[in-house]
N, C-alpha and C positions, 0 to 999 in steps of 0.2 A: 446606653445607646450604641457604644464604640462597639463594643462584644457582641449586641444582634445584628450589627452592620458584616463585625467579621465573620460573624457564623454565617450570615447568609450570602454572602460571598466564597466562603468555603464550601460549603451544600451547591453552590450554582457551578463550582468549578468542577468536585467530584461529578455530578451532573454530567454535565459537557465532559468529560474528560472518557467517562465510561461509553455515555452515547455513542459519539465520534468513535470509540475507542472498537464499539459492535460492527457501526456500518462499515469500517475501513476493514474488518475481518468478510462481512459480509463481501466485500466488493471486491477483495483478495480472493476466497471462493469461487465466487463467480467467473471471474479472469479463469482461476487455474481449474475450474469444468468445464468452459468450452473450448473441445481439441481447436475450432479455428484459430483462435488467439494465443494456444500454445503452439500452435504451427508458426504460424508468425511471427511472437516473439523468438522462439529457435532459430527462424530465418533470419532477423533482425541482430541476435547475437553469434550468428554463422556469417554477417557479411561485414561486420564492424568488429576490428581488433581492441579499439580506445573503449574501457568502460563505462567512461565521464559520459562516451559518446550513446553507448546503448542506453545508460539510464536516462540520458534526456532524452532520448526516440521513446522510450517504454512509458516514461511522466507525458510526454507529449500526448501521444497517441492514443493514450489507455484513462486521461486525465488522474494521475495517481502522485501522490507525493514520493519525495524520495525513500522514504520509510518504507511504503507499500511498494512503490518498485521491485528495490534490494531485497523483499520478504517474496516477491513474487519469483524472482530468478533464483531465488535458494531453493524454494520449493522445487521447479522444475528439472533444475538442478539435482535434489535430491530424487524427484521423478524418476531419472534417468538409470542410478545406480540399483 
């Protein structure tokens, strides 16, 4: 019983782990195709020097975790080069 209980608690976490793991690419995408939101963010990290400060403006505004922020201004980032 102890080993089906683990097993299917290991199967619901892979689960969850991949799901979450798609929509957060999904919604990374989305942000960095539409140019308004990259205008934006640009504008956001062209008026604020502190970076603690832009990531919480970009999780604020964009509802994004820290992960997905940092993933997003790399991209743009590399956009630019």
């Amino acid at each position: 019983m102890f080993w089906l209980l683990l097993a299917l608690i290991i199967i619901v976490n892979l689960y969850l782990y991949f799901h979450y793991s798609k929509r957060s690419k999904q919604k990374i995408q989305s942000i960095l195709d539409t140019p308004e939101i990259v205008s934006e963010i640009k504008e956001i990290v062209r008026n604020h020097n502190d970076s603690k400060l832009v990531l919480k403006l970009i999780r604020d505004k964009y509802f994004l975790n820290t992960k997905e922020a940092i993933l997003v201004l790399k991209r743009i980032k590399e956009e630019k080069k």
